[in-house]
Structure formats: structure tokens, C-alpha cells
DOTOR-741106 format. One record per residue (C-alpha): residue number from 1; x, y, z. Coordinates in steps of 0.5 Angstrom, whole numbers, padded with zeros to 4 digits. Layout:
BEGIN
(r NUM (X Y Z))
...
//
This chain:
BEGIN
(r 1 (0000 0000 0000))
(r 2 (0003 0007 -0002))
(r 3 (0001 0012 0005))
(r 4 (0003 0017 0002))
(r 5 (0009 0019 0006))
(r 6 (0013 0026 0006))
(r 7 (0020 0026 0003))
(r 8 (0023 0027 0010))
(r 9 (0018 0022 0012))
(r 10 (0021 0016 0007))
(r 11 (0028 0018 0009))
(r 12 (0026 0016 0016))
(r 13 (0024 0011 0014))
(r 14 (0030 0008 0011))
(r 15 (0035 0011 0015))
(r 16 (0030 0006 0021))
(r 17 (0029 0000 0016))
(r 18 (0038 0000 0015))
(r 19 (0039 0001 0022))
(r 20 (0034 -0005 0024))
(r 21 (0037 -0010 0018))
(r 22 (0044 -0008 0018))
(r 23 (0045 -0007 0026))
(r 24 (0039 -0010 0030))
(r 25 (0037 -0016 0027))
(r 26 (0045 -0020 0028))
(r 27 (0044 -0018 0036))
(r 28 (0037 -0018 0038))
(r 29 (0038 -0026 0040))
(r 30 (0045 -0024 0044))
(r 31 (0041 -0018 0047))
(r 32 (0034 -0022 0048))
(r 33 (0040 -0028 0052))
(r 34 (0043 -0024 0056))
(r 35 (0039 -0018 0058))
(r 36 (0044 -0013 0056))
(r 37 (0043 -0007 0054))
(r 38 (0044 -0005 0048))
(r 39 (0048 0001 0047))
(r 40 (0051 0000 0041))
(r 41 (0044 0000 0038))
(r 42 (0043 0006 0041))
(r 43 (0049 0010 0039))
(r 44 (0047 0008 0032))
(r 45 (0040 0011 0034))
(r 46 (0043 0018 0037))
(r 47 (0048 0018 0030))
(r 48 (0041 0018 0026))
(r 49 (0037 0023 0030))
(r 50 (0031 0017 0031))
(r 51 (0031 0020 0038))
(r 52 (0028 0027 0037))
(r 53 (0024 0026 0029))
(r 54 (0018 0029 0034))
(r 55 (0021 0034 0038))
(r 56 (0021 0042 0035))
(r 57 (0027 0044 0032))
(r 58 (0027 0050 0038))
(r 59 (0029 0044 0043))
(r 60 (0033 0041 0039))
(r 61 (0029 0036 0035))
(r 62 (0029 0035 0027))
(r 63 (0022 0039 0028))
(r 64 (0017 0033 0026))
(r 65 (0012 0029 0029))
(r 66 (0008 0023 0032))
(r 67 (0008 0021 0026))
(r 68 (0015 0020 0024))
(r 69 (0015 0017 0031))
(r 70 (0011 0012 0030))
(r 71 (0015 0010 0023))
(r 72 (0021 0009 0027))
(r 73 (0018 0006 0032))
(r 74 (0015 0001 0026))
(r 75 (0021 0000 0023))
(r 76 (0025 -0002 0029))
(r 77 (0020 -0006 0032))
(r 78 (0021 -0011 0026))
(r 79 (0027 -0013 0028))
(r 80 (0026 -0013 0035))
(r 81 (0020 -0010 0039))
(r 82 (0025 -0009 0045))
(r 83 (0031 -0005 0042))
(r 84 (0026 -0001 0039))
(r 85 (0022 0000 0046))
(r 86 (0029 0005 0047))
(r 87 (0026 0010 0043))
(r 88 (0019 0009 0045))
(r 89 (0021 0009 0053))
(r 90 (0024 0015 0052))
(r 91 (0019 0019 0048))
(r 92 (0014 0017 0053))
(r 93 (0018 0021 0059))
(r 94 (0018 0026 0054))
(r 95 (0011 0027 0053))
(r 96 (0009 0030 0059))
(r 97 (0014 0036 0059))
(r 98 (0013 0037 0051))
(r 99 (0005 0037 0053))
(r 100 (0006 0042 0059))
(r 101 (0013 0043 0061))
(r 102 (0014 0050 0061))
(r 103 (0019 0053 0057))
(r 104 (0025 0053 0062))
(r 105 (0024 0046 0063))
(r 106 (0024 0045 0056))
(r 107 (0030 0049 0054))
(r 108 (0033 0044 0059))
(r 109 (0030 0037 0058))
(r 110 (0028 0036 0051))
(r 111 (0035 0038 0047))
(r 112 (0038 0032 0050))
(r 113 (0032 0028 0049))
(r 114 (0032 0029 0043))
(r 115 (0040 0028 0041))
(r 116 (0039 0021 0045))
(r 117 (0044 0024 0050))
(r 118 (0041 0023 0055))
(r 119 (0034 0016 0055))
(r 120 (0028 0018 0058))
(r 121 (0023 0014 0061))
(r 122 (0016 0015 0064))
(r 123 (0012 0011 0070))
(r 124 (0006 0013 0073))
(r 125 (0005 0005 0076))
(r 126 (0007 0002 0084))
(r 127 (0006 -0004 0086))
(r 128 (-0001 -0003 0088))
(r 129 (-0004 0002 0084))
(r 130 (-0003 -0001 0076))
(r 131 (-0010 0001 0072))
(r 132 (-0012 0004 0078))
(r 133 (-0007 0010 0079))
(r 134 (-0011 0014 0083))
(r 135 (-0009 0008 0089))
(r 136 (-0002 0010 0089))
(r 137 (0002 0011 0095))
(r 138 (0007 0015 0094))
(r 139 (0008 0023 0096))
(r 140 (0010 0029 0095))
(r 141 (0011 0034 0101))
(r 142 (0012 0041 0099))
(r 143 (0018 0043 0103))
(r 144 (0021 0051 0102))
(r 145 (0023 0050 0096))
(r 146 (0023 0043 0095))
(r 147 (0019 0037 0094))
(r 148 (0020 0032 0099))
(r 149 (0019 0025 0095))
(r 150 (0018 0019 0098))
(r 151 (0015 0012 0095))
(r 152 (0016 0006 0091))
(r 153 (0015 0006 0083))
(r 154 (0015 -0001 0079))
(r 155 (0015 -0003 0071))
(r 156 (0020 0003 0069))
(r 157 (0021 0001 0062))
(r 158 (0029 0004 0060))
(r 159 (0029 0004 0067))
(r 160 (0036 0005 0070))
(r 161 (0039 0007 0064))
(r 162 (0035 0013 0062))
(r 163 (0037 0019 0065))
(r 164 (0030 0024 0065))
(r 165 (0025 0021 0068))
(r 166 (0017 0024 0068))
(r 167 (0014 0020 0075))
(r 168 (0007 0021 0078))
(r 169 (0007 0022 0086))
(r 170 (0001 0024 0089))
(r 171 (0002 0032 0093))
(r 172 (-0005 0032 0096))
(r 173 (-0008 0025 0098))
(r 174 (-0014 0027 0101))
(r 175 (-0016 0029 0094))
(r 176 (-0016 0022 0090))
(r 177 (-0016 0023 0083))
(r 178 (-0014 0031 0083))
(r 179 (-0009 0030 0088))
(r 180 (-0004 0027 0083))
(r 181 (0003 0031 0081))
(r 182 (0008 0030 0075))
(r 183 (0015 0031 0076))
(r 184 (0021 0031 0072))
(r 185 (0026 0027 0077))
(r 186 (0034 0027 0075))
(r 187 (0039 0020 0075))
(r 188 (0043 0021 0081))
(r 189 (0039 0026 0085))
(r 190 (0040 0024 0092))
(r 191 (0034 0019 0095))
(r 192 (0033 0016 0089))
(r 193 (0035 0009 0087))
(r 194 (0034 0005 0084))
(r 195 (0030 -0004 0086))
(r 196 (0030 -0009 0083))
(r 197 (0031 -0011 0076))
(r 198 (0025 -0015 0073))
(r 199 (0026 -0022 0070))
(r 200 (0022 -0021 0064))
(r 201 (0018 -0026 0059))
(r 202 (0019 -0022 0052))
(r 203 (0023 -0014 0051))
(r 204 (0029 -0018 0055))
(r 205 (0033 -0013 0051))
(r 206 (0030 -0006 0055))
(r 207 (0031 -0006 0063))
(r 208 (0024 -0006 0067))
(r 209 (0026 -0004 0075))
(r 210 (0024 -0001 0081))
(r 211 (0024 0006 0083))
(r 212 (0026 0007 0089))
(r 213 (0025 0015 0093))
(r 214 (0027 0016 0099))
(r 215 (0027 0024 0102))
(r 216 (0030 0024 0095))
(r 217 (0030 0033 0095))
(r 218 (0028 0036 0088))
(r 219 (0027 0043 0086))
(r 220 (0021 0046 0086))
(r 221 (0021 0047 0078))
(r 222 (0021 0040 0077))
(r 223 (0014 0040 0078))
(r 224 (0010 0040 0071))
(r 225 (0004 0044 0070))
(r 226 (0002 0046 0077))
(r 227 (0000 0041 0083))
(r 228 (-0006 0036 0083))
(r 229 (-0006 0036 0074))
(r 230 (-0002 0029 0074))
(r 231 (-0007 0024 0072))
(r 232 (-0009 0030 0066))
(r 233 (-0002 0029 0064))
(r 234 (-0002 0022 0065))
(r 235 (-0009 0021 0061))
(r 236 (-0006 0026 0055))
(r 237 (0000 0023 0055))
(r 238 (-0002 0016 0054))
(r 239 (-0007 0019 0048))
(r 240 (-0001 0021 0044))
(r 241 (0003 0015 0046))
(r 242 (0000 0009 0044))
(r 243 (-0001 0010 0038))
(r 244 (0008 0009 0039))
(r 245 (0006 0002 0042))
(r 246 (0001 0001 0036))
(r 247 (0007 0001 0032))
(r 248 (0011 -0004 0036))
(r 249 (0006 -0008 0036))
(r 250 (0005 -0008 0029))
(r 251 (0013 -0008 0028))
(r 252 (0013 -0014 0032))
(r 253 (0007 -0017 0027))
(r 254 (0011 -0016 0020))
(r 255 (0018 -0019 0023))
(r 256 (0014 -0024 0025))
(r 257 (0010 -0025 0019))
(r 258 (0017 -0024 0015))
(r 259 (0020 -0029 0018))
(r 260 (0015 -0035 0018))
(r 261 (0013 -0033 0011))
(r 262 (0020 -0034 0009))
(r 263 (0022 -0040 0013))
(r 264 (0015 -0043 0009))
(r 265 (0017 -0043 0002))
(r 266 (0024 -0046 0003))
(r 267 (0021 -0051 0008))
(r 268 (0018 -0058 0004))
(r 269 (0015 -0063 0007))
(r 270 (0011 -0069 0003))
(r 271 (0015 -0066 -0004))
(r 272 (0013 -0059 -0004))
(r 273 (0014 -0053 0000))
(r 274 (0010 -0052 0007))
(r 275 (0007 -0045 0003))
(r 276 (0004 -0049 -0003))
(r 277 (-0002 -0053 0002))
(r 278 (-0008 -0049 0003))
(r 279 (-0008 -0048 0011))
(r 280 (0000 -0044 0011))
(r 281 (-0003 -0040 0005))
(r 282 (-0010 -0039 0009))
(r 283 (-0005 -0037 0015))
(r 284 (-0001 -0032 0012))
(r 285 (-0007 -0029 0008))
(r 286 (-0010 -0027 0015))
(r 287 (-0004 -0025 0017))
(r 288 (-0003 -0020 0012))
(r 289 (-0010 -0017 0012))
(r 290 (-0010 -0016 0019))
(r 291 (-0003 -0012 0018))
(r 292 (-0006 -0008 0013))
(r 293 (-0012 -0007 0017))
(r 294 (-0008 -0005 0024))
(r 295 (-0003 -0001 0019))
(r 296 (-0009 0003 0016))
(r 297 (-0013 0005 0023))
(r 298 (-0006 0007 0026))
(r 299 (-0003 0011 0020))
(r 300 (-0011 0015 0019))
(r 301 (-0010 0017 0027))
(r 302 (-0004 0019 0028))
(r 303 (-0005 0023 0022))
(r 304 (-0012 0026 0024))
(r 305 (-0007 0026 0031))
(r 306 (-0002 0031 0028))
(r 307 (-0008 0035 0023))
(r 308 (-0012 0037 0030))
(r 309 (-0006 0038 0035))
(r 310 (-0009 0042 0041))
(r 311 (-0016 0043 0039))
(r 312 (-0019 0036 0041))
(r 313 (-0016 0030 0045))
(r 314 (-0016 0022 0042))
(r 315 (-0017 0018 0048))
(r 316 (-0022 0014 0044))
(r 317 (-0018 0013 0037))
(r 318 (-0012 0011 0041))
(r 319 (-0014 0008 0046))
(r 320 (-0018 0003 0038))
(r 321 (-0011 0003 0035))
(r 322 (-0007 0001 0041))
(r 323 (-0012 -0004 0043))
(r 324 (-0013 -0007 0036))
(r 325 (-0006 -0006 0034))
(r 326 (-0003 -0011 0039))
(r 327 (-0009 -0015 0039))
(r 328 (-0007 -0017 0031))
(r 329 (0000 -0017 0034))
(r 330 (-0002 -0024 0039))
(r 331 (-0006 -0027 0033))
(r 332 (0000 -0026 0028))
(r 333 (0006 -0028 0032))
(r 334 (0002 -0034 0035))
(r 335 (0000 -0036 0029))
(r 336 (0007 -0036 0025))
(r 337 (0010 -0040 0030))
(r 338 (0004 -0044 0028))
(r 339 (0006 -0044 0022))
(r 340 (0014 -0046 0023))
(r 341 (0012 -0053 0027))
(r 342 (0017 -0055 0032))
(r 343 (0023 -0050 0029))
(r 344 (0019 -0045 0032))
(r 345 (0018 -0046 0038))
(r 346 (0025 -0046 0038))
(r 347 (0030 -0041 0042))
(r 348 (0035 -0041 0036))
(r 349 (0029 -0038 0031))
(r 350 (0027 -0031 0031))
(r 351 (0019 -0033 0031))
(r 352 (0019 -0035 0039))
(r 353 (0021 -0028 0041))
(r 354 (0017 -0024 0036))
(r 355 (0011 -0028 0040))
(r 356 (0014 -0027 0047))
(r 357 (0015 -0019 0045))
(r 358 (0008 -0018 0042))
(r 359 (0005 -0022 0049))
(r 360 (0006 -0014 0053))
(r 361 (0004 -0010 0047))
(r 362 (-0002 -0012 0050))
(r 363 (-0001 -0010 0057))
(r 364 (0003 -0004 0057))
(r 365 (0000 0003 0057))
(r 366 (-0007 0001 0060))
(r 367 (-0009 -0006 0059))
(r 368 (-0013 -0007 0053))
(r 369 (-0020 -0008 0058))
(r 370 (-0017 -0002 0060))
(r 371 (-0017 0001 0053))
(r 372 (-0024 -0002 0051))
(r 373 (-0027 0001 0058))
(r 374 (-0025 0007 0055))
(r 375 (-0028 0007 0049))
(r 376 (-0034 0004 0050))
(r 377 (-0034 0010 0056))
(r 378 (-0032 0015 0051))
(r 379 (-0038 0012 0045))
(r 380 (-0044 0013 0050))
(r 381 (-0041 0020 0052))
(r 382 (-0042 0021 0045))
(r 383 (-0049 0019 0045))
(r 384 (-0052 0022 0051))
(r 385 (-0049 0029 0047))
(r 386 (-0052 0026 0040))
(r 387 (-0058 0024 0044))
(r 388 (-0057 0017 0040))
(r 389 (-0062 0013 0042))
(r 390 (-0068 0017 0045))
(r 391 (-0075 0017 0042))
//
């Protein structure tokens, strides 16, 4: 399908597409072994500017978009779904000062995020509190000049290699949901450590760990948009992002798809070629169709995104495509291990891992119940506005 990408967007992708085929692909299985982080990968990101496609040229980015992001994110993720999760991550913690940092704090965050300088990373989740934010536990006490942070956060993609953290800590706890704050926390402020790293089913080349704070002392600039606005920026945020996540899901999917569809027509059982038999071909024309149809959804809504960027939010339309998008990501991986027999379940054949790296795709940014309650919420708003359904 031709989407009518831009110039400038062609050339991203290329430059993705080279970096994923010639540098990502002959390691992924060593990152996916070892749970190393992959910084040579990243510094092959950095010499590229993939890091900052979506950032303004006045903060040091190449001045781009949401969708250029999600065509990097793609395109990466067709090799590996984990090693693409550096760029994803670190936008993530980007988002919310780009949304609502005020000019200072973008002037001091967002040039080395964009340069890959420094990785980014976001978590709003505590041991406690996944899908229900407003159950968090951990605080933040005005004190002169500073807040005082104290808590736990769990689930932080990046992890302890980012350097700039967007966190979410509750300044008001008698106020519920109006009482959550967003913070841009530094690595190495002291108070802030780091728990433990957590042992993954799939992603296995992106750190997940703990944040762990305790009388960690930040400024009082590093508060993002004013007291008690942290689930709005939270919500905003995710409305922007998960189309990223949308697009490592529908990376996975095509890697996946590649792979198998390769693997079929050289593998030969009964004479012949697995693909020549009716059931590989019926498999691998439903992969394609739902790739295509994932591709379509997400590429129409970031664009729509990019069009009307401040006059309406997306909640919806994000929500659909995240959801939609990594369901097809499950299907498809699940049925190209199907579709390789017993030398896809195996370790040393890439199918396996695109299963396993799909398998969270699903869960990240809000589970995908979590994605349908929010559109299904969002269609009977809809209606009681429209009147839908009343004589």
C-alpha cells in the first residue's frame, strides 16, 4: 500500500528500516539472551536523530511529529520489539514536558532527549496501583523550595539507563484522583535509587526495574503543570503515545509475518513447499490482512493526531488503535510459530521472541480491557451528547 508518506518521512524510514536490517537483526538474539542493554544500538539511534523526529527544531529535534515517531518505532520493531522500546520509552518521558512543560523545562530536558543524550523514561505504576492510578501511594511534600518524594514505582521501561524521568506521585492524598502531580525526576538525585530489575517473558533487551525514593529532595521547578494535574497529563500523554505502542505491536506483527512467510517456502514437507498447501496459504493471507488493516487504522489516526494537534483529544481513537493493533500482534505471531512447526518454538528461530515481545504490547499503557472500557466509555458519552437512541 502506498500511505503517501512525505519525503522527509520516506527517508526516515529508510534510515530506520537500514539501522533495524544491518545493525539490530544479527543481535537481537544476544540482547534477547543476555538482558544487556543494547547500547551500541543506541548509539546508532543517536548518530541518526531517530531520538528526536517528534521533537520542535527549537528544542533540538528534527521538528517533525507523531507520525514520524510511529514510522520509526515500526520499523525498528520489525527486528526487535525490545530494542525499539529505547526510542518508545524515552518519548514516553518525553510527552509530558513537551505537552505541559513550561519553556524552561523544555529548554533544559527535551535538547538531550532529542539527541538521545540522555534516554527518557515515564511510570505512573506502583505495586499497588497498575490500571487504578488513583490508588498510588507514593507522596510528594512541598518543603521550602522543594518537594520531598518518598515511594515506590515499579514497571519502568528504560529503567535504570534513562537519565530523565516523567513520575507521577500523589501531593494531595485526601483529594483522590485531583491530588496526583507529574514530576520530571533526575538520575543520580540523591534519595533516588533504583530496586530490582525484573526478569522478563519478552522485551528482555530494555530494562524494566523499580524506582525506589526515599527523602529524595527535587526543586520545585520540576513540578510539570502545576499541582493536582498529574492523572490530566498522565491521560494526555497516553493519547499521544499509544499509537507508538500501536506501532511496535504492528512491527512485531510484520518481523513475525516475514520471518514464517520465508521460512514456509523453502521448508518442504510431502514434496513440496509448506506454503503450496491451502492452510499455510489461508494462515498467511489473514496475517496479512490484519497487518494491513492495523497499518491503515493507526497510520489514519496519528495523522488525524498530527492534523487537529490541540483542538480536540484522541482518547478513543487511541485507545482503538493500541488495542486493535496488538491484538493483531498476538494473533499473528502465535499463528507464524504455528506456521513454522517445531523449529518455531525453538529459541535459536526468531518467531518465538516475536511471540513473546508481542505478548506485552497488550498489556503496557493500559491493558487492552482498559483500552475497551475507554472506548466503549467514550461512544456512550458520544451518544448522550447526539441524543443516540432516545424517541
Amino acid at each position: 500500500m502506498d500511505y503517501d508518506l512525505t519525503e522527509d518521512q520516506q527517508a526516515i524510514v529508510e534510515t530506520a528500516r537500514e539501522i533495524a536490517q544491518k545493525k539490530i537483526k544479527k543481535v537481537r538474539e544476544h540482547y534477547d539472551k543476555t538482558e544487556e542493554y543494547p547500547w551500541e544500538i543506541v548509539e546508532e539511534l543517536r548518530k541518526a536523530d531517530l531520538f528526536g523526529v517528534y521533537i520542535p527544531q527549537e528544542y533540538g529535534g528534527l521538528g517533525g511529529n507523531a507520525m514520524d515517531l510511529v514510522l520509526v518505532v515500526e520499523e525498528l520493531s520489525k527486528a526487535c520489539g525490545g530494542i525499539a522500546l529505547v526510542v518508545a520509552a524515552t518519548a514516553l518521558g518525553a510527552f509530558p514536558i513537551l505537552l505541559y512543560g513550561n519553556d524552561e523545562q523544555k529548554k533544559k530536558y527535551l535538547p538531550d532527549l532529542a539527541s538521545g543524550k540522555r534516554l527518557g523514561a515515564f511510570t505512573i505504576t506502583e505495586p499497588e496501583a497498575g490500571s487504578d492510578a488513583t490508588a498510588a501511594k507514593s507522596t510528594a511534600v512541598l518543603d521550602g523550595d522543594h518537594y520531598v518524594l518518598n515511594g515506590t514505582k515499579c514497571f519502568c521501561s528504560n529503567g535504570k539507563a534513562a537519565e530523565i524521568y516523567s513520575l507521577f506521585f500523589t501531593t494531595n492524598p485526601g483529594r483522590g484522583a485531583r491530588g496526583v502531580s507529574c514530576f520530571v525526576v533526575e538520575k543520580g538525585t540523591p534519595g533516588f535509587d533504583f530496586g530490582r530489575k525484573e526478569e522478563k517473558m519478552g522485551i528482555r533487551a530494555n530494562w524494566t526495574y523499580q524506582l525506589e525514593f526515599k527523602d529524595c529532595r527535587i526543586p520545585k521547578g520540576n513540578l510539570i503543570g502545576g499541582e493536582g494535574r498529574g492523572l490530566l497529563i498522565a491521560q494526555s500523554t497516553f493519547d499521544v503515545s499509544r499509537p507508538g505502542v500501536a506501532a511496535q505491536a504492528l512491527g512485531i506483527a510484520t518481523g513475525a509475518m516475514e520471518e514464517a512467510f520465508a521460512y514456509a517456502r523453502v521448508r518442504r514437507q510431502f514434496g513440496q513447499p509448506v506454503i503450496s498447501f491451502q492452510a499455510m496459504q489461508h494462515k498467511l493471507a489473514n496475517m496479512a490482512m490484519d497487518i494491513e488493516a492495523a497499518r491503515a487504522l493507526l497510520y489514519s489516526v496519528t495523522r488525524a493526531m498530527v492534523k487537529n494537534e490541540g483542538k480536540k483529544r484522541y482518547t478513543k481513537e487511541s485507545a482503538m488503535v493500541k488495542c486493535f493493533c496488538s491484538d493483531v500482534a498476538m494473533r499473528v505471531t502465535t499463528e507464524a510459530v504455528q506456521m513454522c512447526g517445531g523449529i518455531g518454538y525453538m529459541h535459536d528461530f526468531p518467531v518465538e521472541k516475536f511471540m513473546r515481545d508481542a505478548k506485552i504490547t497488550q498489556i503496557y499503557e493500559g491493558t487492552n480491557e482498559i483500552q475497551r472500557n475507554e472506548i466503549a466509555m467514550a461512544m456512550i458519552k458520544e451518544a448522550a451528547q447526539t441524543g443516540l437512541g432516545k424517541k
